[in-house]
N, CA, C and O of each residue as an XYZ file, in Angstrom:
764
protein
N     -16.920      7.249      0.202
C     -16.198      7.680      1.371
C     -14.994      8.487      0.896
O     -14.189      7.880      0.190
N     -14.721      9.950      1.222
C     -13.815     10.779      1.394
C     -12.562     10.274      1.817
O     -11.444     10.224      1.305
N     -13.110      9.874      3.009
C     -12.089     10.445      4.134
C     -11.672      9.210      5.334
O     -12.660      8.940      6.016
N     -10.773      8.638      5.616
C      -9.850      7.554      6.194
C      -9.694      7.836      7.827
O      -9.114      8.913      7.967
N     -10.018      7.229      9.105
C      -9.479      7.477      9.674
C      -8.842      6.291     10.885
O      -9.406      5.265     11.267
N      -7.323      6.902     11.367
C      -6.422      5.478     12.114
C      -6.437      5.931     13.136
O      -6.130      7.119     13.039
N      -6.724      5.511     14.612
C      -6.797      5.763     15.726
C      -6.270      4.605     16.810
O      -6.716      3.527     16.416
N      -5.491      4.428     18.020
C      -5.749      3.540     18.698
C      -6.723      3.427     19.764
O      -6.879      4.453     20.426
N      -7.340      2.523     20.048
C      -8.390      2.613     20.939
C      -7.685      2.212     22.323
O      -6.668      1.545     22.514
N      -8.644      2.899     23.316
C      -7.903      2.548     24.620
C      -9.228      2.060     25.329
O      -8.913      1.753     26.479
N     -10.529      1.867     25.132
C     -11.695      1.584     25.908
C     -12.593      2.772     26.084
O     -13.802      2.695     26.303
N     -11.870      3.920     25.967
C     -12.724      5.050     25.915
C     -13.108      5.393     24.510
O     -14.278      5.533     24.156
N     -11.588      5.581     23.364
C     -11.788      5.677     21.928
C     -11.603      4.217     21.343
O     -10.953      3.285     21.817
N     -12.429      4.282     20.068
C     -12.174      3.302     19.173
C     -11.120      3.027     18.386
O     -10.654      3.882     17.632
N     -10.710      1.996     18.464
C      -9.682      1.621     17.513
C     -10.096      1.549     15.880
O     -11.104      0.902     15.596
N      -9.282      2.248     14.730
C      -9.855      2.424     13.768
C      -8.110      2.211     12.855
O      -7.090      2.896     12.920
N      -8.441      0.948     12.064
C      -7.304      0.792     10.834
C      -7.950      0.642     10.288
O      -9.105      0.326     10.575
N      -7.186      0.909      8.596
C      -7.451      1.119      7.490
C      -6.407      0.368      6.644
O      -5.180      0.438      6.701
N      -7.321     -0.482      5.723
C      -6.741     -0.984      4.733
C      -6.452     -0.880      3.689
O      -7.237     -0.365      2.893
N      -5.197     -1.336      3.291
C      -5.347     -0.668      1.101
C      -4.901     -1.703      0.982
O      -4.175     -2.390      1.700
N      -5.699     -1.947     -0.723
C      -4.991     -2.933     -1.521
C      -4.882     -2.495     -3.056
O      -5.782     -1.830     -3.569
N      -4.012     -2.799     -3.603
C      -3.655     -2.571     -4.621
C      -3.754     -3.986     -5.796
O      -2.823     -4.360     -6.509
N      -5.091     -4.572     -5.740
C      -4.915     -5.951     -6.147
C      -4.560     -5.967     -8.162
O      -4.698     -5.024     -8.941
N      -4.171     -7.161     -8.414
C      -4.234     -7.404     -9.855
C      -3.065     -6.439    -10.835
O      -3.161     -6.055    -12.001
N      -2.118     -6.277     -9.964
C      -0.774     -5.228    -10.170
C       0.085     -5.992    -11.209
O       0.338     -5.441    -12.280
N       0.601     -7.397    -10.903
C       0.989     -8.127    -11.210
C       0.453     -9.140    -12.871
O      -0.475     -9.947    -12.909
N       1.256     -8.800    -13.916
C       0.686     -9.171    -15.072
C       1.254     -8.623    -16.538
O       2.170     -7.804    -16.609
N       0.571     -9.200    -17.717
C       1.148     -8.861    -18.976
C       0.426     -7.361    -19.488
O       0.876     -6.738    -20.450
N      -0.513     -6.993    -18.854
C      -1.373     -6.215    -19.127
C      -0.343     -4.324    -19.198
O       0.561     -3.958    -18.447
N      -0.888     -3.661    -20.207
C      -0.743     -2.228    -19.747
C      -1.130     -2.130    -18.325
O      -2.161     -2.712    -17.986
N      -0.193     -1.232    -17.119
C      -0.224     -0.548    -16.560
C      -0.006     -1.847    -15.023
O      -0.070     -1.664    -13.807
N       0.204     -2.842    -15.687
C       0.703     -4.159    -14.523
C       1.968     -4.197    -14.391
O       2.490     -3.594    -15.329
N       2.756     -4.640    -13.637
C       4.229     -5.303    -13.274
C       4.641     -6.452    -13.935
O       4.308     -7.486    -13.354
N       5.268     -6.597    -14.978
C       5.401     -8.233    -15.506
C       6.074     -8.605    -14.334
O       6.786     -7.991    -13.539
N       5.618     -9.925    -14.433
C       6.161    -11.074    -13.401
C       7.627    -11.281    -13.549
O       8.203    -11.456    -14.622
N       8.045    -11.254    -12.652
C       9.236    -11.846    -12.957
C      10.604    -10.553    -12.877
O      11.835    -10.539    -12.851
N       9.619     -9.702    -12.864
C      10.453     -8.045    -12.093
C      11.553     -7.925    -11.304
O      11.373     -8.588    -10.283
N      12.948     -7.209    -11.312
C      13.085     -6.494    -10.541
C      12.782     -5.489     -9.968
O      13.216     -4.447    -10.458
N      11.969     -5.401     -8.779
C      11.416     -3.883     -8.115
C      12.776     -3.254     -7.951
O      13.594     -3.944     -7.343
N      13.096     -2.295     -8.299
C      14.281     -0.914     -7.825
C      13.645     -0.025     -6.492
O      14.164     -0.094     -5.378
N      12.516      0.763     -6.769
C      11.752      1.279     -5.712
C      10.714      1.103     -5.781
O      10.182      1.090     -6.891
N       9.952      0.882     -4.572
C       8.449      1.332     -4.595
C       7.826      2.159     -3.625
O       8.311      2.044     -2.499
N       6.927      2.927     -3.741
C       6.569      4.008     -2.771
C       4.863      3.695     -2.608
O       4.084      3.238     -3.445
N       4.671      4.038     -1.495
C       3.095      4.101     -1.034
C       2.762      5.309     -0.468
O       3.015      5.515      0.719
N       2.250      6.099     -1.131
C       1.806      7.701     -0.559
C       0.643      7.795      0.126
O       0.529      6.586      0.329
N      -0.097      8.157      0.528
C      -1.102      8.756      1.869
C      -1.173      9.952      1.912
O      -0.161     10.432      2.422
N      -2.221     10.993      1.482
C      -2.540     12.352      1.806
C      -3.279     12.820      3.335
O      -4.415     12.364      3.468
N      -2.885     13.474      4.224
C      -3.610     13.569      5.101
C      -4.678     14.555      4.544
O      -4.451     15.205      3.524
N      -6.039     14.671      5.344
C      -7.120     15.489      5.360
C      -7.221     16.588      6.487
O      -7.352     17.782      6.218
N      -7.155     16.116      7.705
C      -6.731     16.658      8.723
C      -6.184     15.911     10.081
O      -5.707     14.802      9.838
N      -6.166     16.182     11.045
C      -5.058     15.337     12.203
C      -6.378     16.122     13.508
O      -7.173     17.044     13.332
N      -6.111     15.250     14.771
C      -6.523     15.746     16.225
C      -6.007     16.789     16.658
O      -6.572     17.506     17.484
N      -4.640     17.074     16.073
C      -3.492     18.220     16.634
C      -2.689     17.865     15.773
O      -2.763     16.844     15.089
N      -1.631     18.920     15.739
C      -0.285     19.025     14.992
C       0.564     17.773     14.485
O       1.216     17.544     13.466
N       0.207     16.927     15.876
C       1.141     15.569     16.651
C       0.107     14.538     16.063
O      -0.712     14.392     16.971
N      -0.187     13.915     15.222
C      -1.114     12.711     15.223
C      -0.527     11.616     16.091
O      -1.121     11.228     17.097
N       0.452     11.197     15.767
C       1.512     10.448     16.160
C       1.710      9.112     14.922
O       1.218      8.909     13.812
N       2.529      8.507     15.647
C       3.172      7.557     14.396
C       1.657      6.249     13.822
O       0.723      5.697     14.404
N       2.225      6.279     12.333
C       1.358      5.091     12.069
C       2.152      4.289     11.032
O       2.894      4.849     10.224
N       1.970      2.904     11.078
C       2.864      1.715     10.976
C       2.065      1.241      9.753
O       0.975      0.674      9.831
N       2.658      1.505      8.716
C       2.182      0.018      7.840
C       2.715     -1.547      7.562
O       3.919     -1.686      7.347
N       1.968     -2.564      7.562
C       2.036     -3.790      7.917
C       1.099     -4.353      6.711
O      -0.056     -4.053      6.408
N       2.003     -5.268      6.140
C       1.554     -5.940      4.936
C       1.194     -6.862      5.559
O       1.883     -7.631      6.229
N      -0.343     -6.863      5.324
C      -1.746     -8.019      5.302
C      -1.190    -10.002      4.830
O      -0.887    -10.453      3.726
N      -1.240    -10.501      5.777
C      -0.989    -11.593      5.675
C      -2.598    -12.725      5.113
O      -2.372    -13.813      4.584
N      -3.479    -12.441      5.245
C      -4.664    -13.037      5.044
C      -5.683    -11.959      3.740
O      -5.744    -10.733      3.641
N      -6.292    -12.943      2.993
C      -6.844    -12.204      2.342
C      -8.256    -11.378      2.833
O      -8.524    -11.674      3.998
N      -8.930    -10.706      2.413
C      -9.875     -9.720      2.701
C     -10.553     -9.092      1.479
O      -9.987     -9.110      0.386
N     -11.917     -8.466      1.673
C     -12.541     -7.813      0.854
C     -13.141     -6.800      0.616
O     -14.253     -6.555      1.081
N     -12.318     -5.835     -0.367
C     -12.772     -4.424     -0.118
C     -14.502     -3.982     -0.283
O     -15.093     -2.951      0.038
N     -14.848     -4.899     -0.747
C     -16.246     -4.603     -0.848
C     -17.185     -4.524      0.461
O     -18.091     -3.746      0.761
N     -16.514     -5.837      1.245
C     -16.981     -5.841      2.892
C     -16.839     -5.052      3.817
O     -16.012     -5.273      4.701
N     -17.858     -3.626      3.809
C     -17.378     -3.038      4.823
C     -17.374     -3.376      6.126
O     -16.975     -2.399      6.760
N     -17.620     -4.274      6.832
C     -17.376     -5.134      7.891
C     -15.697     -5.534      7.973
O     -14.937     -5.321      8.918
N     -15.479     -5.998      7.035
C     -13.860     -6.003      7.029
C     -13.054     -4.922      6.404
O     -11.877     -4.702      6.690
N     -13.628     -4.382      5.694
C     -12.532     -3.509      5.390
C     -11.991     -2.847      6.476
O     -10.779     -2.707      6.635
N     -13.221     -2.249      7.569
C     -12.801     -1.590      8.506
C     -12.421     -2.576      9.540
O     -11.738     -2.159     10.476
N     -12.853     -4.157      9.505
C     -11.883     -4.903     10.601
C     -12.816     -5.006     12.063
O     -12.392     -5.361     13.163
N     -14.281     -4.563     11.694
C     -14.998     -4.982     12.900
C     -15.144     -6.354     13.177
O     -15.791     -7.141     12.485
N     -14.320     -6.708     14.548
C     -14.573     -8.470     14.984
C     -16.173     -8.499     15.726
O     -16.822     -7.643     16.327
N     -16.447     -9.990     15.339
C     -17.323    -10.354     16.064
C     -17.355    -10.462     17.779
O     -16.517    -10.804     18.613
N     -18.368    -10.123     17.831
C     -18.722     -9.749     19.856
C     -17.678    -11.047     20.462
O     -17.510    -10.862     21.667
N     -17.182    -11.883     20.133
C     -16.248    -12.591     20.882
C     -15.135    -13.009     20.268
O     -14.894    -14.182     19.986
N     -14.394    -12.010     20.036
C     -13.141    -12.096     18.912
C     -12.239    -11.376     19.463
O     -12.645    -10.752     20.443
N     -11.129    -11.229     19.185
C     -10.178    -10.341     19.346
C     -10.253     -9.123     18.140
O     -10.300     -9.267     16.918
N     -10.246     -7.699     19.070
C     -11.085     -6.528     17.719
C     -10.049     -6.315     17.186
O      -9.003     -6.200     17.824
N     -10.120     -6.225     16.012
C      -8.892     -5.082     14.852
C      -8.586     -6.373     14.483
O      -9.053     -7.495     14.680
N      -7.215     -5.640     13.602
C      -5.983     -6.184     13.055
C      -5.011     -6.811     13.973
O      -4.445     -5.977     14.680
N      -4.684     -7.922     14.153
C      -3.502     -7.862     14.854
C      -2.168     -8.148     13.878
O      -2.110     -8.944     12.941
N      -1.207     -7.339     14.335
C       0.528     -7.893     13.711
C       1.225     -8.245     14.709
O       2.086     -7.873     15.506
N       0.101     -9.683     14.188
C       1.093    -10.894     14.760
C       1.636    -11.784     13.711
O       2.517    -12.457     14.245
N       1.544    -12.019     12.773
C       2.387    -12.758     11.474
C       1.184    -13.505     10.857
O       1.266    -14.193      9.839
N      -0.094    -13.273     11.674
C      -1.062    -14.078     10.695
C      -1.695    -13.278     10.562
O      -1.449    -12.977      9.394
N      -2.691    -12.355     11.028
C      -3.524    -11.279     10.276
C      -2.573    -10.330      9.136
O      -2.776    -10.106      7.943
N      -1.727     -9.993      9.834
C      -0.580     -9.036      9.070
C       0.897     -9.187      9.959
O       1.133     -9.629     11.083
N       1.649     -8.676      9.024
C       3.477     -8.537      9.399
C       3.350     -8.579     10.660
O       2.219     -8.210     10.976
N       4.178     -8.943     11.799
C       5.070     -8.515     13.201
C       5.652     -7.380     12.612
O       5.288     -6.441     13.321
N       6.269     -7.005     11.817
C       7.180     -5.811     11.918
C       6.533     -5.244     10.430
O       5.952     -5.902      9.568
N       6.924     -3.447     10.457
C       5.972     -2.872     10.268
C       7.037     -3.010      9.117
O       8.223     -3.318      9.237
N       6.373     -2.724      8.032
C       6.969     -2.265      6.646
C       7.601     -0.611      6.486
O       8.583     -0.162      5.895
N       6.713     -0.094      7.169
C       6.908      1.227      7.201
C       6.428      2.206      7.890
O       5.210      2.330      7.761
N       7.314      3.512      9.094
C       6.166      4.429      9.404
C       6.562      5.937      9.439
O       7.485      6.731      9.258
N       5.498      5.830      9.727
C       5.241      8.083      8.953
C       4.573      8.178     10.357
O       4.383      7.274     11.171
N       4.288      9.398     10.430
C       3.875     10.535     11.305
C       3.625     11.344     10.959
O       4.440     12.266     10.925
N       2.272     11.499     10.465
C       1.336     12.865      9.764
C       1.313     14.014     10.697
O       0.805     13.677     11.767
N       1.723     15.375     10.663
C       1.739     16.288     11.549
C       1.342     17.876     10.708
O       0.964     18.952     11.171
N       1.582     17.499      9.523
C       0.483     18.944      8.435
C      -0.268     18.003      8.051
O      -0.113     16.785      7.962
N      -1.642     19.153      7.690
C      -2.584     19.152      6.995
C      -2.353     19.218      5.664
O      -1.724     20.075      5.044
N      -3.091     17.928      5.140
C      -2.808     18.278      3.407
C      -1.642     18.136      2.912
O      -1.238     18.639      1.863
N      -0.963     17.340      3.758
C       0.413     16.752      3.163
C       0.471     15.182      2.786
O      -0.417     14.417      3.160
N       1.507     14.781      2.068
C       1.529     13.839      1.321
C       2.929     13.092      1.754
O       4.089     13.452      1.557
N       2.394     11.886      2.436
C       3.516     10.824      3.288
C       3.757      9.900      2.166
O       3.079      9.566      1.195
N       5.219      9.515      2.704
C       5.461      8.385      1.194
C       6.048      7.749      1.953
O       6.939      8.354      2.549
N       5.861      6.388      2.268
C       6.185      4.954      2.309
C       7.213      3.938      1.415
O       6.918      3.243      0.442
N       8.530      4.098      2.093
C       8.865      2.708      0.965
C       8.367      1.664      1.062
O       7.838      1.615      2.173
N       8.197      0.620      0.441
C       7.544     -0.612      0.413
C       7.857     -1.597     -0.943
O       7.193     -2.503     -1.448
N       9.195     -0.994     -1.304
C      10.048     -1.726     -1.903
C      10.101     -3.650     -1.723
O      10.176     -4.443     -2.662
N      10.057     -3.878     -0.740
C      10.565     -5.223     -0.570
C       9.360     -5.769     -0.642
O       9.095     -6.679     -1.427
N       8.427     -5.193      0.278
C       6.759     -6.021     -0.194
C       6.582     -6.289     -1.533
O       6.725     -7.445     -1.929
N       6.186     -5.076     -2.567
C       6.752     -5.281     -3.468
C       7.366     -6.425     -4.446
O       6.941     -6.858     -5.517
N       7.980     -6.601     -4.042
C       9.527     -7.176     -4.621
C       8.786     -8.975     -4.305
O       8.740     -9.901     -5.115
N       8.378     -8.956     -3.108
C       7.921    -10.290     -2.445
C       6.745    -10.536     -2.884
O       6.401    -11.717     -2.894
N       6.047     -9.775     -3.241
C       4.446     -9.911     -4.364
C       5.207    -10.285     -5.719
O       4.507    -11.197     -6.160
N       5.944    -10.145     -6.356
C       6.660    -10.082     -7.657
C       6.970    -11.986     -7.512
O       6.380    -12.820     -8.198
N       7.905    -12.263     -6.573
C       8.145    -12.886     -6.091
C       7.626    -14.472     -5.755
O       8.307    -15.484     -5.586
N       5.975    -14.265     -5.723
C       5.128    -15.372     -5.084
C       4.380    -14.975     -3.941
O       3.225    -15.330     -3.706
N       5.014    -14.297     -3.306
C       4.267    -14.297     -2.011
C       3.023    -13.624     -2.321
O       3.100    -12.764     -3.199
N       1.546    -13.893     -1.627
C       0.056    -13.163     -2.329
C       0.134    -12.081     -1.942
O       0.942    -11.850     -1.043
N      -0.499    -11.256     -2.362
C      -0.623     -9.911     -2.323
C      -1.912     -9.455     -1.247
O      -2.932     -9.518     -1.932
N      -2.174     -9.141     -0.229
C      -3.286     -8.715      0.079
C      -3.258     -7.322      1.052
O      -4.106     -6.993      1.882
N      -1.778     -6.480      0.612
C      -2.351     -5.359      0.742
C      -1.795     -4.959      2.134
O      -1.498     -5.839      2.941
N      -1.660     -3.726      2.407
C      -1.498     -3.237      3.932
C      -2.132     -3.409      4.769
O      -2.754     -4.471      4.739
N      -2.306     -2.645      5.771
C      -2.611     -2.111      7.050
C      -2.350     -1.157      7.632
O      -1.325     -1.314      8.297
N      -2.899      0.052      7.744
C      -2.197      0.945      8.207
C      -2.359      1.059     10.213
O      -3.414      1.466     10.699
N      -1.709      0.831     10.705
C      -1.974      0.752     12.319
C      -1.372      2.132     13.489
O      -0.178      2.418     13.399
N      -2.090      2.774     14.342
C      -1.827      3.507     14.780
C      -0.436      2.862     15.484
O      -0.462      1.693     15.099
N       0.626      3.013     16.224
C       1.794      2.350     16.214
C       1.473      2.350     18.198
O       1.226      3.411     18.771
N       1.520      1.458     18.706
C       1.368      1.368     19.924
C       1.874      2.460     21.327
O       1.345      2.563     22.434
N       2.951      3.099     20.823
C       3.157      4.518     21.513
C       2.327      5.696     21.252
O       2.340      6.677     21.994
N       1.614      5.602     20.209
C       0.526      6.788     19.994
C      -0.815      6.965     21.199
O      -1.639      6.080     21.430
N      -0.776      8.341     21.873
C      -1.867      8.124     22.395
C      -3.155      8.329     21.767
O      -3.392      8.981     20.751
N      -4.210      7.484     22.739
C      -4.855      7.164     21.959
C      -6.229      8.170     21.659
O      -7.342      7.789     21.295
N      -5.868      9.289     21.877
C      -6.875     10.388     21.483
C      -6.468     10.742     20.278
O      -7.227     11.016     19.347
N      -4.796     10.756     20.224
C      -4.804     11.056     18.629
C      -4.704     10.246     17.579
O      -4.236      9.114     17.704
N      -5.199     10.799     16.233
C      -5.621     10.169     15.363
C      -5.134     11.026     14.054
O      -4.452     12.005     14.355
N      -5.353     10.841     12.728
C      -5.210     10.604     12.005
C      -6.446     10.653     10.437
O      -7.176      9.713     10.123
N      -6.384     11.583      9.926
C      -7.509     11.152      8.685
C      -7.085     11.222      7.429
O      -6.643     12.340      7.164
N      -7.040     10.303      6.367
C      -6.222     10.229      4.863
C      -7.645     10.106      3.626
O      -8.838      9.815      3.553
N      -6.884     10.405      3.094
C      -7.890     10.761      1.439
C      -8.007      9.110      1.129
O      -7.020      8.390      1.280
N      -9.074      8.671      0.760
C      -9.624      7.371      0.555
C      -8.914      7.459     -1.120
O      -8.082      8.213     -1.624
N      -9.717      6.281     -1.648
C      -9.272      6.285     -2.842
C     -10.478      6.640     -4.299
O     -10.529      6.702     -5.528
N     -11.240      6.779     -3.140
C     -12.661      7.972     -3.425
C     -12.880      9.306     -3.650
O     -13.844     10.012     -3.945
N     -11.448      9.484     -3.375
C     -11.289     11.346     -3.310
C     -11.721     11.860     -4.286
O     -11.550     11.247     -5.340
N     -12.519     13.310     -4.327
C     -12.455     13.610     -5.684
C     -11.335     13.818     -6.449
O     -11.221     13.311     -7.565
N     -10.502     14.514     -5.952
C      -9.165     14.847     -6.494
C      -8.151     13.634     -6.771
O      -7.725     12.904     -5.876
N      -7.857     13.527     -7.983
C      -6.885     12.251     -8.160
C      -5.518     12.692     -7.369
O      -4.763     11.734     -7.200
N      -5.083     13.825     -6.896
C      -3.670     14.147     -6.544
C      -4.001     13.409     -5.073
O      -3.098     12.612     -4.818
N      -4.837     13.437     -4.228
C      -4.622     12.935     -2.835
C      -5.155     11.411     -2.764
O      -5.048     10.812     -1.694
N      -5.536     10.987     -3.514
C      -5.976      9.803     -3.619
C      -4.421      8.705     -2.863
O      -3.278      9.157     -2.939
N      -4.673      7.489     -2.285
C      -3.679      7.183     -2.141
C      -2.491      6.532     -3.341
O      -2.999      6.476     -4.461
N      -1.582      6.229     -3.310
C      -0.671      6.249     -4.698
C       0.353      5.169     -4.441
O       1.077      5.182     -3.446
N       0.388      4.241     -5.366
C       1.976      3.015     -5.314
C       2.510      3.653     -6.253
O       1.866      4.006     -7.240
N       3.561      3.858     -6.117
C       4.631      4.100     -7.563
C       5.716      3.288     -7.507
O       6.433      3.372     -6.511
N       5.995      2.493     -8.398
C       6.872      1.500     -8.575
C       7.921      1.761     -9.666
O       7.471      1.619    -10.803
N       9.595      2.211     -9.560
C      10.215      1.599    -10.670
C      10.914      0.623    -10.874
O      11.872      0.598    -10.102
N      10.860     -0.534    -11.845
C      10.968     -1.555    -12.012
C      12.244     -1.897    -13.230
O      12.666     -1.049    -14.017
N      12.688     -3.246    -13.164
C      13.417     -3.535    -14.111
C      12.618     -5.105    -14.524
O      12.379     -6.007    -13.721
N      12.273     -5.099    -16.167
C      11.580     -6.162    -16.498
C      12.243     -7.310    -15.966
O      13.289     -7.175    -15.330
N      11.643     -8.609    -16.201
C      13.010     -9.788    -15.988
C      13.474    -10.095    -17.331
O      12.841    -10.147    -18.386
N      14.750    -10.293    -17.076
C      15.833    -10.349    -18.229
C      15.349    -10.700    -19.417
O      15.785    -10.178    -20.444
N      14.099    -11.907    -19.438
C      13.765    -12.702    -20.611
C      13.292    -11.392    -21.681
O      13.778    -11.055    -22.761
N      12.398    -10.947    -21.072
C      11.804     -9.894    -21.542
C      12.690     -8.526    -21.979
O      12.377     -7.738    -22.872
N      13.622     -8.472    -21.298
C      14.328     -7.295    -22.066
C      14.918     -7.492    -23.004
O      15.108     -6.635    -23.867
N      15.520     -9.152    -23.071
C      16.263     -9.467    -24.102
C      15.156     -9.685    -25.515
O      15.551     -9.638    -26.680
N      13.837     -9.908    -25.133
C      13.391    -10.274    -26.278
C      13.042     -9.280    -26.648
O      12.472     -9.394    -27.734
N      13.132     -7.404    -25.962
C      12.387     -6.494    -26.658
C      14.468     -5.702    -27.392
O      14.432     -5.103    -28.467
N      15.232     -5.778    -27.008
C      16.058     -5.574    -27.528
C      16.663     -6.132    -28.776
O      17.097     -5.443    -29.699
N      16.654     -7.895    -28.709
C      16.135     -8.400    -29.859
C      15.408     -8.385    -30.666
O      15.710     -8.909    -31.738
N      13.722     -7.572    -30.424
C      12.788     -7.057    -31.817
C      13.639     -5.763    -32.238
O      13.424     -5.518    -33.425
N      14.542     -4.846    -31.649
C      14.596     -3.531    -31.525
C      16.200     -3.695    -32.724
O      16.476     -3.206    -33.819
N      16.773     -4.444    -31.968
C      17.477     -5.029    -33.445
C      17.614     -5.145    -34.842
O      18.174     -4.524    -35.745
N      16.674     -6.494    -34.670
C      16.000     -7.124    -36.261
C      15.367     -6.021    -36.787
O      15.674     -5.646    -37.918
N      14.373     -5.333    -36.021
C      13.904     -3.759    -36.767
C      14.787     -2.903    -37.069
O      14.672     -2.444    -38.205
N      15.706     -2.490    -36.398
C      16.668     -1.904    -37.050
C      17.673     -2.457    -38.244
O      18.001     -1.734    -39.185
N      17.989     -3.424    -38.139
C      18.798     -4.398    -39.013
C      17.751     -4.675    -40.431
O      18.400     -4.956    -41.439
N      16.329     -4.632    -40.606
C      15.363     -4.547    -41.224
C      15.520     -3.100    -42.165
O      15.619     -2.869    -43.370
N      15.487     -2.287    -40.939
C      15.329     -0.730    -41.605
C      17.310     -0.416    -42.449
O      17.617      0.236    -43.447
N      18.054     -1.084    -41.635
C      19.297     -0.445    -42.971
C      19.366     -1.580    -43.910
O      20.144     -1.555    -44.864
N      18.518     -2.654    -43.654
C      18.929     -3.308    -45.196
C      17.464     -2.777    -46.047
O      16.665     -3.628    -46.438
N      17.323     -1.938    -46.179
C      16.099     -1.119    -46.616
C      16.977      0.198    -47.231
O      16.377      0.739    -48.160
N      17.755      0.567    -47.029
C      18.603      2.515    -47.209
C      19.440      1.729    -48.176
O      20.339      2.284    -48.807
């Protein structure tokens, strides 16, 4: 899949959110967050593909309170069963009451950035990680919509993007300043 799209439904159109997760961030590994982090910033980018009109209107991201599976396309896209309540709701148990963050895509082929610093910070933290929601924001009408570069894109530039800068936790800086030391203190009793 290309191509993403967020809509609110009114009975005539379908309601359509989209989820991201960024799982397994958290860790000792190259290219993870050690635990125990200060987050400074974090950003969540979104490329649009194209829009209904100029105006998409606003869309809300809302950090996912329940876990989910990207493999399920049944959930990823959030289809309820014939006697369920449909979508996402942000109500504090599917995802946030209050939105983490919102944009309003209105060019084509532009690139929205999201803080999401504190989510972030609260994944670092303990709290589980399971990822956004992106929700058309309840003043949007509901013809317009919205389409974003999956994480399928061919192009790695529109793909969606976290960028995080971080400060290790203390233990860890002190113990790499302390090797950085003794190596140096190593290298002049060596000259």
């Amino acid at each position: 899949m290309a191509a993403l799209t967020v809509q609110r439904g009114d009975g005539q159109f379908s309601t359509k959110n989209v989820l991201f997760l960024f799982d397994d961030i958290i860790g000792a590994d190259p290219g993870q967050i050690p635990a125990g982090s200060t987050i400074l910033s974090a950003t969540f980018t979104v490329t649009t593909t194209s829009a209904a009109d100029a105006d998409s209107g606003a869309l809300d991201l809302h950090r996912m309170q329940m876990a989910w599976d990207p493999a399920d396309g049944n959930l990823a896209y959030w289809m309820a069963p014939w006697n369920a309540q449909p979508w996402i709701q942000a109500d504090d148990s599917e995802a946030a009451a209050t939105a983490t963050a919102t944009v309003t895509p209105a060019a084509l082929g532009t690139a929205y950035a999201m803080d999401v610093t504190a989510d972030v910070q609260a994944w670092i933290d303990g709290t589980p990680n399971y990822g956004w929601v992106l929700l058309a924001d309840p003043g949007t009408p509901a013809d317009d919509f919205a389409f974003l570069h999956s994480a399928e894109a061919l192009s790695l530039g529109v793909r969606p993007l976290l960028t995080v800068e971080l400060v290790p936790e203390p233990g860890l800086a002190s113990l790499a300043l302390s090797a950085l030391a003794a190596a140096l203190a190593r290298r002049r009793g060596r000259s």
